[in-house]
LUMBAKE-324499 format. One record per atom (N, C-alpha, C): residue in one letter; x, y, z. Coordinates in steps of 0.2 Angstrom, whole numbers, plus 2048, in hexadecimal, padded with zeros to 3 digits. Layout:
// LUMBAKE-324499
AXYZ...
END
This chain:
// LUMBAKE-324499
X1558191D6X1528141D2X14A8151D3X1478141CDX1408161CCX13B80F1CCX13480E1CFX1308091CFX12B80A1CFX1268071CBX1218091C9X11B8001CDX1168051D0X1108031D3X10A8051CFX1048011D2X0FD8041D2X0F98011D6X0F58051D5X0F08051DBX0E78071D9X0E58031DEX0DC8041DCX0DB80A1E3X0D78101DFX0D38151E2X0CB8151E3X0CB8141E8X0C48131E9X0BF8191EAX0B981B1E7X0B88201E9X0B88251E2X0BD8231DEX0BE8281D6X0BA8291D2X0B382C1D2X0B08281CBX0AD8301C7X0B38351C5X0B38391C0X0BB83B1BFX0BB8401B8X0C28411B6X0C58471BDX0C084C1BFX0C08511C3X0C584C1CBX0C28461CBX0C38431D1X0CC8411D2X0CC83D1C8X0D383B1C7X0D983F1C9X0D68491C7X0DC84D1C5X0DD84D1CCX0D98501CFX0D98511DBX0DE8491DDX0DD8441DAX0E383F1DEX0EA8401D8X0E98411D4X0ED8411D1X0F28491D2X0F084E1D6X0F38531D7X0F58511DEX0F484E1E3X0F384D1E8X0FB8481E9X0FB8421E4X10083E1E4X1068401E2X1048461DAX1098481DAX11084C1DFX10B84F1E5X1108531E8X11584F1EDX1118491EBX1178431F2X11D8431EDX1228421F2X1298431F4X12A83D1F0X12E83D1E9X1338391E8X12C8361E0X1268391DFX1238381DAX1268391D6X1268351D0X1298381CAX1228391C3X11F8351C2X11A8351C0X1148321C3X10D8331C2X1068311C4X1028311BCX0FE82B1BDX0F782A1B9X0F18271BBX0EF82D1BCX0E88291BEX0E08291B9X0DD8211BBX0D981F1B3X0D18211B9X0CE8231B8X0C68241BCX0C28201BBX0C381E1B3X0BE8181B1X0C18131B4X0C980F1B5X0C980B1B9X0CB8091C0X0CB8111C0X0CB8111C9X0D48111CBX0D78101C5X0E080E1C7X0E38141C7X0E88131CCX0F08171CDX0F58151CAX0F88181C6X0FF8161C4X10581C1C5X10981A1CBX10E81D1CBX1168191CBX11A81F1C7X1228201C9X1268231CAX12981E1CFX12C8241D7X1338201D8X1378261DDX13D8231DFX13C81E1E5X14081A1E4X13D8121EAX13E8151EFX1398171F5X1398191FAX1378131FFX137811206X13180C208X12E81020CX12B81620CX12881820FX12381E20BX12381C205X12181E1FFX11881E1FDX1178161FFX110814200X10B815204X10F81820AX10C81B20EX10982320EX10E82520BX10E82D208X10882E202X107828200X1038291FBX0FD8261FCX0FE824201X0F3821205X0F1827208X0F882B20DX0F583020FX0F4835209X0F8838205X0F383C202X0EF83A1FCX0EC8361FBX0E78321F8X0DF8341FDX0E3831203X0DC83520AX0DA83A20AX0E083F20AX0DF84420AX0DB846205X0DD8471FFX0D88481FAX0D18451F8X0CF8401FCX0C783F1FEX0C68371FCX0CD8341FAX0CB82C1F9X0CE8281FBX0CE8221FAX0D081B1FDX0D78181F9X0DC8161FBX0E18121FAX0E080B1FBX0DF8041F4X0E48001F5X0E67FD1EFX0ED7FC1F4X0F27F81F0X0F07F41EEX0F47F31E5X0F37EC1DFX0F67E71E1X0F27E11E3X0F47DB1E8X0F97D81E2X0FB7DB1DDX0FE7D71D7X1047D71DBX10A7D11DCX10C7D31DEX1117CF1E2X1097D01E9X1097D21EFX10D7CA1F1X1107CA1F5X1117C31FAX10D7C3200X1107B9202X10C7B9209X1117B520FX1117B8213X1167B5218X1147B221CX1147AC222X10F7AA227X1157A922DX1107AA232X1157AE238X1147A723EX1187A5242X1167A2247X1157A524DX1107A5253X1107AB257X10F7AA25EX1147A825FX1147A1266X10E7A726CX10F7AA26CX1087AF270X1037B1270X1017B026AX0FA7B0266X0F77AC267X0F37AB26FX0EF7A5271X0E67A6272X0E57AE26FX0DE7B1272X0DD7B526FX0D77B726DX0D47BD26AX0D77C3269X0D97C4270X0DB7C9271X0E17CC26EX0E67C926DX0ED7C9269X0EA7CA262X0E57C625EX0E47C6256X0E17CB257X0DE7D025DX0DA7D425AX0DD7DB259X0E47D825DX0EA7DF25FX0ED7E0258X0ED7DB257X0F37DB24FX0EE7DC249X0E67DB249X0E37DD245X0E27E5244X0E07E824AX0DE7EE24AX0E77F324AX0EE7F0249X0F37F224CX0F67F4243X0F57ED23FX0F97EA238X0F37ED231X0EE7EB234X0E87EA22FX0E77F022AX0EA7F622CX0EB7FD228X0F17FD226X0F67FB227X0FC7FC226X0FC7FE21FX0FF80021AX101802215X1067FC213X1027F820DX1097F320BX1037EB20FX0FE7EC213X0FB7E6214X0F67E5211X0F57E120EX0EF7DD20AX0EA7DA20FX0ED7D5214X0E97D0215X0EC7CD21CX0E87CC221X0EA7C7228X0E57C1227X0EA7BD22BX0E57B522BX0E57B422FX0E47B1235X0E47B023CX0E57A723CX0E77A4241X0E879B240X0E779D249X0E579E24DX0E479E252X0E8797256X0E3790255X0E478C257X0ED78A257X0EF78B24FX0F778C24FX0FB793251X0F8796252X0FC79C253X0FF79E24EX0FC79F249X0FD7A0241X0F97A6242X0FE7AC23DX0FC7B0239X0FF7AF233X0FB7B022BX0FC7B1226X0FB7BA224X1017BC21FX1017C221EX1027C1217X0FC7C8213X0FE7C820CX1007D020CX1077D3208X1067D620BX10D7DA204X1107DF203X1157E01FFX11B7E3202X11C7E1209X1217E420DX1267DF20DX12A7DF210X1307D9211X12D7D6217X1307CF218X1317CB21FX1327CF225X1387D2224X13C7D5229X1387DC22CX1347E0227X12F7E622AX1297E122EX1277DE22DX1217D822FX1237D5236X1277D4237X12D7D223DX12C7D9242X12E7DC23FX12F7E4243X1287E6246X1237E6242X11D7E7244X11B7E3249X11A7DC248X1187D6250X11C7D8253X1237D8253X1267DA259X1247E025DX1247E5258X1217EC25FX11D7EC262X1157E5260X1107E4262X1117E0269X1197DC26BX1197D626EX1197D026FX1197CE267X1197C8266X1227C5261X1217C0261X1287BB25FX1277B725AX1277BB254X1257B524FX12A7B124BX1287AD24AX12C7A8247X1297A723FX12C7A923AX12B7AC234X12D7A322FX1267A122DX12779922BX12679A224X126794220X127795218X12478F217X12478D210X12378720DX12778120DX12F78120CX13377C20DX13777C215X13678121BX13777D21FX13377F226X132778228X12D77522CX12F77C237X12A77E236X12B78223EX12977D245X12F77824AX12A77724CX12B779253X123776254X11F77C25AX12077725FX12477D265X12677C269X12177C26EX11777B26EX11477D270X115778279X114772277X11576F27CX11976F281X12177027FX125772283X12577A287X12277F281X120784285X11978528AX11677E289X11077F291X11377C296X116776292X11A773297X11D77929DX12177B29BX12678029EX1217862A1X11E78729FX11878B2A3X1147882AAX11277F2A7X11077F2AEX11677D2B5X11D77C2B1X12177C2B7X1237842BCX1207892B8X12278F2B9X11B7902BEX11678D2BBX11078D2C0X1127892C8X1137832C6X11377F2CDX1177852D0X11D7882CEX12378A2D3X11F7912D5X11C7942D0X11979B2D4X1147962D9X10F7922D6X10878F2DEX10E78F2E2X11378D2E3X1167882ECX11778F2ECX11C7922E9X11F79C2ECX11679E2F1X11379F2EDX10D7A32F0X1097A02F4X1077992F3X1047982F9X108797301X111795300X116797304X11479C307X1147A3305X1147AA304X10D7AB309X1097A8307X1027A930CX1037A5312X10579E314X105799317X10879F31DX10F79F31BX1137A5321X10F7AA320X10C7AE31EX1097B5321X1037B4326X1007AD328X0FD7AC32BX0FF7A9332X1077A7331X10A7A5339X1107AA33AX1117AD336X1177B1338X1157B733AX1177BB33FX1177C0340X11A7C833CX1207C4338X1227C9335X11F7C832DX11E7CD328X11B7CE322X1217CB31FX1287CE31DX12D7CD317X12C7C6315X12E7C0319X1307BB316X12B7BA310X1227B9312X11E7B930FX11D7BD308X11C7C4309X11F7C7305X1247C72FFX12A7C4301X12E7C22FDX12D7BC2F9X1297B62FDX1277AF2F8X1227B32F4X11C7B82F6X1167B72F2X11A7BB2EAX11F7C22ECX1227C32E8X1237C02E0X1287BA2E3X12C7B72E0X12A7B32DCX1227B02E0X11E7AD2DBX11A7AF2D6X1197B42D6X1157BB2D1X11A7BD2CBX1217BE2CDX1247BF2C8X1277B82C4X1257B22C7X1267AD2C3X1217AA2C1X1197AB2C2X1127AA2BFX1107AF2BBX1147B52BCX1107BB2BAX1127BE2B6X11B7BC2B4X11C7C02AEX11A7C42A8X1157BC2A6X1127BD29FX10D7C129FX10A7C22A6X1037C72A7X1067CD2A6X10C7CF2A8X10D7D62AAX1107D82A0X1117D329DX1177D4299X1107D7295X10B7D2293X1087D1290X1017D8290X1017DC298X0FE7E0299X1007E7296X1077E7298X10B7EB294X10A7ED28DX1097E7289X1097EA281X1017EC281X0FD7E8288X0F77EC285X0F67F0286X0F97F528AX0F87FB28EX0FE800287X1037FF286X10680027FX102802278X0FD7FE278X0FB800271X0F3802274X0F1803279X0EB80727DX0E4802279X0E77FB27BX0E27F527CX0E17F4280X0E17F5288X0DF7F328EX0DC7EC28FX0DD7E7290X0DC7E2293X0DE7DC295X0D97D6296X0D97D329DX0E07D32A0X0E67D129FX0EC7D22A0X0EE7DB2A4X0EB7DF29FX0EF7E52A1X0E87E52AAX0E27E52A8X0DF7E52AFX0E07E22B6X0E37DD2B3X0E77D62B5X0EC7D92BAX0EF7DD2B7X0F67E02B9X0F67E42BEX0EF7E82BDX0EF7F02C1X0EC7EC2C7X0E67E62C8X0E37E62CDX0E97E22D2X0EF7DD2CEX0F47DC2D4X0F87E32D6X0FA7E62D1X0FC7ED2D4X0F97F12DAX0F27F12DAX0EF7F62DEX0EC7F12E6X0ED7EA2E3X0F07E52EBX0F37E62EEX0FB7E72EAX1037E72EEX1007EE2F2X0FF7F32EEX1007F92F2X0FB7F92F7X0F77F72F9X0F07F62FEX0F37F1303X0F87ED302X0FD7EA305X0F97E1308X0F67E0301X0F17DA300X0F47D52FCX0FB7D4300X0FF7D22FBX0FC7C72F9X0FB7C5300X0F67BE2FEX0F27BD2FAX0EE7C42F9X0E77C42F2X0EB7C52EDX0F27CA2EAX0F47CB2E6X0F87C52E3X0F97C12E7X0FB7BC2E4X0F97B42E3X0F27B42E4X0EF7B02E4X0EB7B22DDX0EA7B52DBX0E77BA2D9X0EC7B92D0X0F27BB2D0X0F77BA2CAX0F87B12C9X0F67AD2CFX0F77A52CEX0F17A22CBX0EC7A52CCX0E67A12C8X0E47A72C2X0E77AD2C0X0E87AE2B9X0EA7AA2B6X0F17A72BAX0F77A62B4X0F279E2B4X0F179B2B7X0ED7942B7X0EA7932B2X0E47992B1X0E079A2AAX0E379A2A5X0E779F2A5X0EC7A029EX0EF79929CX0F37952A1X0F678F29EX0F078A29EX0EA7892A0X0E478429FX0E4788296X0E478D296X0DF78F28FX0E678D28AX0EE78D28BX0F278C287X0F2783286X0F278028BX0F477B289X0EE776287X0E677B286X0DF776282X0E177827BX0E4780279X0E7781273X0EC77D270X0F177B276X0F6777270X0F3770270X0EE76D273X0ED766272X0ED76526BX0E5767267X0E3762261X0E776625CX0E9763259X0EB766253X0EE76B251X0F1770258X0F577425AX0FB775257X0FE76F255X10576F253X10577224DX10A77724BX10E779245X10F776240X10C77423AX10E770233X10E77622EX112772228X111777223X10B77721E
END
């Protein structure tokens, strides 16, 4: 089955230019016909329904020495819910990660909601795919039903995860100062890090994944490089007043206005 696109070319402004994108297009895979206008900068092609079609044809569009973008004619807009998108740093990971993507128009950012809006000609479910290798857990909302945000419940649930790492850790330090032997201590300060610390290490993870480095991934290594130095008191004090931060900055976001409407 055959479908027909177009596309604005930036960068075209002679017939010499049109023929070099238009030889260029014709060689992708699955082109059945190309027309390209110089005076209006437009692509028209028809090809076999590929989805990975539009990508073949930015690249060699590039190749040939110009700019691809997609005719927003068309286009749709999804909005994502994104229960971990609480800082810069996540908008800035999905901007610089989505923002080229082939097939995206546009990102919105809703910060205070954990909203993103995407315009964009892909499906929901490619969209889904993509936040997810980044991370994140979106919740995909519309106009007729209402997403509601569990934000409260989830700081809620954070700070009981805090109180229970502070007792583990300060426990943890309390015995490494009367006890003779290390494990006991050890083992609380552990146990507290991995119920405070989760989200620093999960979260450092994706940043060190897509070769973003930060505060989380630094976060991570300089408790790593306490354990092994056997500074297990500092390294635990250490993941309990990050995580403190992170839940003080979550729970000033879900305050005002933070809940999810349509």
């Amino acid at each position: 089955m055959n479908s027909e696109k177009e596309y604005t070319i930036t960068g075209m402004d002679c017939a010499d230019c049109a023929r070099h994108v238009a030889d260029a297009v014709q060689r992708v895979q699955g082109i059945r016909e190309v027309d390209v206008n110089f005076m209006t900068g437009r692509l028209r092609i028809a090809a076999e329904v590929n989805p990975g079609l539009e990508s073949d044809i930015a690249v060699a569009v590039r190749k040939a020495g110009y700019s691809l973008q997609p005719d927003q004619h068309g286009a749709g807009q999804n909005r994502f819910y994104l229960p971990e998108m609480d800082c810069a740093d996540e908008v800035n990971l999905i901007r610089k990660k989505m923002e080229n993507l082939p097939g995206i128009h546009s990102l919105d950012f809703n910060l205070i909601r954990k909203e993103l809006s995407v315009t964009h000609t892909l499906t929901a479910s490619e969209l889904i795919k993509y936040l997810r290798g980044l991370g994140f857990h979106p919740v995909e909302k519309n106009n007729t039903v209402q997403v509601t945000d569990s934000g409260e419940a989830r700081v809620n649930g954070q700070r009981t995860k805090l109180i229970i790492s502070g007792v583990l850790i300060m426990t943890g330090a309390l015995f490494n100062t009367v006890l003779t032997v290390p494990w006991p201590a050890i083992v609380l300060i552990l146990a507290g890090m991995m119920i405070g610390g989760k989200q620093i290490v999960q979260r450092g993870m994706v940043e060190a994944r897509n070769l973003r480095p930060g505060m989380n991934f630094l976060m991570s290594v300089a408790v790593i490089g306490a354990m092994i130095i056997n500074e297990w008191v500092e390294a635990g004090v250490v993941v309990f007043l990050f995580a403190l931060a992170q839940w003080l900055e979550a729970r000033s976001m879900d305050k005002p206005g933070a809940r999810l409407i349509r």
